[in-house]
Each structure stands twice: as C-alpha cells, then as structure tokens.
VMD Tcl script that builds the backbone (N, CA, C; Angstrom):
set m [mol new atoms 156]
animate dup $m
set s [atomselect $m all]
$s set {name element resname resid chain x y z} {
  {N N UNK 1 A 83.536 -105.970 -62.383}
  {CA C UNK 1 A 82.175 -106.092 -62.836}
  {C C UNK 1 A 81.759 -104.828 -63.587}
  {N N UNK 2 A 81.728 -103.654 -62.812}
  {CA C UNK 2 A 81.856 -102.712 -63.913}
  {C C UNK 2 A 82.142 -102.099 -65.163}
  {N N UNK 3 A 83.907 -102.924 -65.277}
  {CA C UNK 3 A 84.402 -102.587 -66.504}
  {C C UNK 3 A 83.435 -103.469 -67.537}
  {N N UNK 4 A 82.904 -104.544 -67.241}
  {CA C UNK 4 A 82.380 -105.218 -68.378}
  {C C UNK 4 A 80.694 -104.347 -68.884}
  {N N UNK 5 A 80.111 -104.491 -67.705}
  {CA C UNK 5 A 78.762 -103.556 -67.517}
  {C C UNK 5 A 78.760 -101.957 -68.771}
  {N N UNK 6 A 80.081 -101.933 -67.971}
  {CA C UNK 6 A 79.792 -99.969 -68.467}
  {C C UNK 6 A 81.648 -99.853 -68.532}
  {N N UNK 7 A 81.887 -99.871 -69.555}
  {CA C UNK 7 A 83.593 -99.358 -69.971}
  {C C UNK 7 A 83.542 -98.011 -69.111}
  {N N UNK 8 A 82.692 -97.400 -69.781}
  {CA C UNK 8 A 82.537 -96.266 -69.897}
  {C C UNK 8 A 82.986 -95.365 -68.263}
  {N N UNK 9 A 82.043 -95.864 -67.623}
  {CA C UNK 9 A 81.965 -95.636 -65.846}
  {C C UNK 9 A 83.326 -96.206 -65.259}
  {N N UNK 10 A 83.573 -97.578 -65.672}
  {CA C UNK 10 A 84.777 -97.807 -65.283}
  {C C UNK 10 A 86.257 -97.138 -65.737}
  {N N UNK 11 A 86.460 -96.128 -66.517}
  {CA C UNK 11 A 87.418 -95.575 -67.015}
  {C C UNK 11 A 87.455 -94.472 -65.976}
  {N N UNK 12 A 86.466 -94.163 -66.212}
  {CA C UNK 12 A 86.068 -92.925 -65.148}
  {C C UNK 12 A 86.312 -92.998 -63.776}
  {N N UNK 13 A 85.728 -94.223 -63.112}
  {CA C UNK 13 A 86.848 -94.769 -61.762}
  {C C UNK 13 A 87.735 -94.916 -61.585}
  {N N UNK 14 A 88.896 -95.262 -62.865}
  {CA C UNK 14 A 90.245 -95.544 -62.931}
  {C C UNK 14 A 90.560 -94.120 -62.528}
  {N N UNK 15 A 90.313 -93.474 -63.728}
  {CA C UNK 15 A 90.915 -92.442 -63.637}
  {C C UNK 15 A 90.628 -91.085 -62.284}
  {N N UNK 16 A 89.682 -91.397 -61.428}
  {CA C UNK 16 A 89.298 -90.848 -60.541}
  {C C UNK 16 A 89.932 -91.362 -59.047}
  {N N UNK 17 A 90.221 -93.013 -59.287}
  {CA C UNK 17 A 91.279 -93.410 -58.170}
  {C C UNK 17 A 92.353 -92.910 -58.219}
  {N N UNK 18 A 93.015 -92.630 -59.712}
  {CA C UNK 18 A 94.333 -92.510 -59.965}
  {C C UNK 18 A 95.183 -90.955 -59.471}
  {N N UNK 19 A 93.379 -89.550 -59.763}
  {CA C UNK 19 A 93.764 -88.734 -59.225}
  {C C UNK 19 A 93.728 -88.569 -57.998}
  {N N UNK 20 A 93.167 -89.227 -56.911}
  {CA C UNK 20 A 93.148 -89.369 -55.548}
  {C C UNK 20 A 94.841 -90.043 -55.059}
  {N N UNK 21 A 94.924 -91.076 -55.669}
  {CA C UNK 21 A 96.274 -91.646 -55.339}
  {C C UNK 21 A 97.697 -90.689 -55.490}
  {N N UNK 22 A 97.075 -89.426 -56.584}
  {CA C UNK 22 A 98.432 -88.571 -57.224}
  {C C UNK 22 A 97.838 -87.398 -56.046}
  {N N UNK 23 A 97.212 -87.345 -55.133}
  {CA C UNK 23 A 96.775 -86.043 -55.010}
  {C C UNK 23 A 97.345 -86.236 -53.063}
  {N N UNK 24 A 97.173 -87.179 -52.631}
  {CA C UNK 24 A 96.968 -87.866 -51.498}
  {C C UNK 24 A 98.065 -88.547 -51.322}
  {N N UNK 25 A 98.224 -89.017 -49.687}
  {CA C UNK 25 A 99.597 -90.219 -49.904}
  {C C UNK 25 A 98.645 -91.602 -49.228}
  {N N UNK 26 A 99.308 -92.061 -50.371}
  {CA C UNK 26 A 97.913 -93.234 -50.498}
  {C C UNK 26 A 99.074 -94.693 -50.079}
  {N N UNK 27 A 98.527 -95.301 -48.999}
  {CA C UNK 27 A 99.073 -96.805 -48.831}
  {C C UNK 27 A 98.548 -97.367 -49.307}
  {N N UNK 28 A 99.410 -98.923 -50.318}
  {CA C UNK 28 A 98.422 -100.112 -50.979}
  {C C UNK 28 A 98.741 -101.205 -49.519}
  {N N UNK 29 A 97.774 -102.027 -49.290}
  {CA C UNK 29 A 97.263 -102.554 -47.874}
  {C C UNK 29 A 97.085 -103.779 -48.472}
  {N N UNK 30 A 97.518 -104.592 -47.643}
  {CA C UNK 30 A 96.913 -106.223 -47.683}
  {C C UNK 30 A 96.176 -106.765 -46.640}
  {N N UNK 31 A 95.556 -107.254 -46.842}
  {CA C UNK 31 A 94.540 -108.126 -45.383}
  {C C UNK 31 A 95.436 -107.570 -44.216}
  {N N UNK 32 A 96.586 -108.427 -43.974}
  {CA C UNK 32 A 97.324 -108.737 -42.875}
  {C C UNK 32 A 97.753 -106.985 -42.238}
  {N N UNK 33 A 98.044 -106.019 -43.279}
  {CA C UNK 33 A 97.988 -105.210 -42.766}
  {C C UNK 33 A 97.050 -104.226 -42.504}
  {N N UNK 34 A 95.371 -104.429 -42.569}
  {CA C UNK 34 A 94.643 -104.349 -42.067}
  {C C UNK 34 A 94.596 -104.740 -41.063}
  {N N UNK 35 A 94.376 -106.457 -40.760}
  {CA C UNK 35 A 94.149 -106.850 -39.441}
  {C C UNK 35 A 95.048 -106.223 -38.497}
  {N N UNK 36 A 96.015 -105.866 -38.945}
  {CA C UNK 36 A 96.969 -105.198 -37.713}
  {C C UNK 36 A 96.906 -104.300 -37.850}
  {N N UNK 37 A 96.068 -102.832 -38.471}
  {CA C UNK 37 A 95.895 -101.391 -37.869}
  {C C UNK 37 A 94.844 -102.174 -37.211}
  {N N UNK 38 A 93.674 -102.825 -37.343}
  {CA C UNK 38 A 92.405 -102.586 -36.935}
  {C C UNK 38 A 93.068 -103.261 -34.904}
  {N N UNK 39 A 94.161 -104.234 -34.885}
  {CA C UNK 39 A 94.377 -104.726 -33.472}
  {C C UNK 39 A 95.173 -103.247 -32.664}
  {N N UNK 40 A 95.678 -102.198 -33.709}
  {CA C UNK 40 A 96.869 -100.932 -33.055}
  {C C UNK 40 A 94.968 -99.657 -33.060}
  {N N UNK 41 A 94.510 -99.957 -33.570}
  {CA C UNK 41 A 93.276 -99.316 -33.514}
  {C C UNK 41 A 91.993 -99.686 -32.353}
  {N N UNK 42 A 92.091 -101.062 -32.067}
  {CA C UNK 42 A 91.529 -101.248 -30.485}
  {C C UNK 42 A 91.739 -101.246 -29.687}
  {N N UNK 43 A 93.242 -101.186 -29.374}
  {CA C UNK 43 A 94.353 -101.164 -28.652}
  {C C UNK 43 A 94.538 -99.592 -28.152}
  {N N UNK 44 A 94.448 -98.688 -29.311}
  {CA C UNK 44 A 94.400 -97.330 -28.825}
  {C C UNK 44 A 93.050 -96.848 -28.138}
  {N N UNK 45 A 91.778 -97.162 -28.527}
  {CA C UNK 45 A 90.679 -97.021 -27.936}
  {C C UNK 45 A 91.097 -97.555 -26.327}
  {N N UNK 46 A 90.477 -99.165 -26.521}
  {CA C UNK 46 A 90.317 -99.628 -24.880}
  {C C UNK 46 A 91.462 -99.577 -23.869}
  {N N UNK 47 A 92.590 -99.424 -24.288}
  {CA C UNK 47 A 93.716 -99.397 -23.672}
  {C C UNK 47 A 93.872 -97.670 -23.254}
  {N N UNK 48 A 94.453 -97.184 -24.056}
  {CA C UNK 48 A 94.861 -95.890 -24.091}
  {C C UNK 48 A 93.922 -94.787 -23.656}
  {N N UNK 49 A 92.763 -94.972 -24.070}
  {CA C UNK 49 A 91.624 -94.544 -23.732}
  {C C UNK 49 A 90.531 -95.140 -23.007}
  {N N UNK 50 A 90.660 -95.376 -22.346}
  {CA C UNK 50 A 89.651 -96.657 -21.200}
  {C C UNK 50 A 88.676 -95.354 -20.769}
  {N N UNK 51 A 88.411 -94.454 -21.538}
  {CA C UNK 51 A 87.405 -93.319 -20.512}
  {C C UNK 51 A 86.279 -92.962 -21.191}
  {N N UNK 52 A 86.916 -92.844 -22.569}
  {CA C UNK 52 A 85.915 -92.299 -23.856}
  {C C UNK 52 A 84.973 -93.455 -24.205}
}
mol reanalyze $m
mol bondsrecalc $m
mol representation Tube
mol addrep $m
C-alpha cells in the first residue's frame, strides 16, 4: 500500500529493512513457524517457570 501511496517512503523502507537484515541475523518466518515459537514460548513461561 505504501509503495503505491508514496514511492518515495516506500524505497526508504526497503532500504531500511534491508540494512537491518545486513546488520542483524535476521530469520524469514512463516505462520507455522510462528505458531511454534509462540507454543516453545508458553511452554517456557508456565512450565519452566510456574513462579514468575
């Protein structure tokens, strides 16, 4: 939606993801591997941590 709105802004995001991705170690994620940090992520709370 942006790129159409404003080229302009959207170049500027590209290129501002792109230095985060070169700067960082960046995972590309799909749903599925979301849903499964977010089940290794409640799992570490209520389980592992039953106190906090």
């Amino acid at each position: 939606m942006t790129r159409m709105q404003d080229p302009t802004k959207a170049g500027e995001l590209a290129q501002w993801t792109d230095q985060i991705a070169d700067t960082f170690k960046v995972l590309s994620l799909d749903g599925a591997c979301f849903r499964r940090w977010a089940k290794l992520l409640w799992f570490e709370v209520r389980v592992l941590n039953p106190f906090k």
